[in-house]
Structure formats: C-alpha cells, structure tokens
C-alpha positions, -999 to +999 in steps of 0.1 A: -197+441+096-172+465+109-161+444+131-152+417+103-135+439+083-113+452+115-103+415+117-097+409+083-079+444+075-109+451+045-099+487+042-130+505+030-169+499+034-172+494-002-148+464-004-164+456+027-196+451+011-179+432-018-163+408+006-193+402+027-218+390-006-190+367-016-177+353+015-202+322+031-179+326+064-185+360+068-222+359+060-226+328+084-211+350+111-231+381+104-265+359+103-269+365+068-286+337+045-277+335+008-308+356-002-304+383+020-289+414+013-261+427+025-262+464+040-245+490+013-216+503+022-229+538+023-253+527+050-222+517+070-201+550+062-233+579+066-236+557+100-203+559+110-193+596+100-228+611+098-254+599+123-232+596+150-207+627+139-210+651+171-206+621+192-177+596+201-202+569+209-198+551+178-158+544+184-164+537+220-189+510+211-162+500+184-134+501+209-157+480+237-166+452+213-126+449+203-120+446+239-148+420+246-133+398+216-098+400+231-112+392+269-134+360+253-102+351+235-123+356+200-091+373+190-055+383+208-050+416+200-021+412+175-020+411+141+001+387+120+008+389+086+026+365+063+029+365+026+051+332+034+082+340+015+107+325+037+137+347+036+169+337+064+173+364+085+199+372+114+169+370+141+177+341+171+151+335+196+178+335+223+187+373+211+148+388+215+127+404+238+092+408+247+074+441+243+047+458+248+025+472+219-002+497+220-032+484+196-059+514+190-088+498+174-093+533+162-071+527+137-087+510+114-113+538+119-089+560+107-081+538+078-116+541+069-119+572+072-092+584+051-105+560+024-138+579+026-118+612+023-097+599-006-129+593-028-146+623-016-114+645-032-115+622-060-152+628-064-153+667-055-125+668-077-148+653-113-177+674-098-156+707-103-140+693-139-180+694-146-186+729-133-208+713-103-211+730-066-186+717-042-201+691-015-196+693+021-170+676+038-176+654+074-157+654+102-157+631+135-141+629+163-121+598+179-114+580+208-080+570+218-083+533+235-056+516+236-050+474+243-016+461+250-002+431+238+032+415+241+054+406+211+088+392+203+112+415+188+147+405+178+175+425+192+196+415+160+171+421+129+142+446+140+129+444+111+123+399+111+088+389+128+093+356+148+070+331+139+072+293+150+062+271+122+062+229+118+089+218+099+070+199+072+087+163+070 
C-alpha cells in the first residue's frame, strides 16, 4: 500500500486507506477482492513510526523496492505532473539541457510523516482544550537513498516542464 500511495502522491495513510476501498486498480494490484478489507491506516502508520522506530529497516526496505520498480521499468524514477492548462511559454527544445536529479524515496516518508505530526498537534492540541494529559510524541530515523534521473530543463524558462504531446488533428 505504501508503495501505491508513493506512486500516486496519496499524502497521508488515512487518504491512503480511503483511496485503496474505492479504487478497483489499486485493490487488483494489492490482491485485494471487493470483500476484503483493507488494512486501517493506523496499522500502516504505528508500523511505520512505531514498530520499526529504533531501526532504519523499514525505509531501507522502502527505498530497495523503489529501486527494484525503477530497474524492472515498473516506474522511471521521475515524476510528472500536469493539470493540462496549456500556457505558451519561452521554453525551445533547442535551448535545454539534460540534468541530473536526485529522487529520495524518503521523501514521501517524510511527507507522511509530517502529516502524522500535523494531526498529532492538532489532536494534543483538543486534548489540552479538554484538560486531558499530553500524549507522547514518535520519532524515526531515515535513510538518505538517493536515484538519479535525467530531465530536460530549459535554459530560457526554468520554471516550463517539457513535455512532448500529439497534436490532436
């Protein structure tokens, strides 16, 4: 599952969860038949910050699978994003280059992570407006793998992505 919602950019477990009981594509590739229950999304956080918290075993498994995808050509490493507004920008193929970026699956680890902070504030923060104890906090080390990809940047608009795209006739 956490490897879906790495690919999709689902950027908590609770969506996560959401996503996965609607989604027949997800559920297909997670072996999941309509009847069966998804796992709860605090399964997949107390998992991922508690049982495996003194340990960086569960981001190196999460960093070895990413790689594995990439190698098997399951995925490329990049991420593309397109909310297709067309918009003309000063961006020429002829005036690019190709660059290396660093891609740290841990990243959307972090992402996570600071989700599960955020709602841990907000929630310490109601249990205090109700004159409740304070709960413990987690924290978890992280791994630092890196892949590499290659990517077109303009030298005239930074800020344009490049995409090649049919011309519909």
């Amino acid at each position: 599952m956490m490897l879906v919602g790495y690919l999709y950019g689902i950027p908590s477990e609770r969506k996560l969860e959401e996503e996965v009981n609607m989604n027949l594509e997800y559920r297909w590739f997670l072996g999941l038949d309509l009847m069966d229950t998804v796992p709860d999304h605090s399964t997949l956080s107390q998992n991922r910050r508690r049982r495996f918290k003194n340990s960086s075993i569960f981001q190196d498994l999460f960093d070895h699978i990413v790689t594995i995808c990439i190698e098997k050509g399951i995925m490329t490493g990049e991420v593309v994003v397109t909310d297709s507004t067309h918009i003309k920008v000063s961006a020429s193929l002829s005036r690019s280059e190709k660059v290396k970026v660093d891609k740290k699956p841990s990243e959307y680890l972090k992402e996570l992570e600071e989700e599960a902070r955020r709602l841990e504030r907000r929630r310490q923060a109601e249990r205090e407006a109700e004159g409740k104890n304070k709960c413990g906090g987690i924290k978890q080390k992280r791994s630092d793998a890196v892949i590499q990809t290659e990517v077109t940047r303009s030298l005239t608009d930074s800020e344009a992505g490049l995409m090649n795209r049919p011309i519909n006739q």
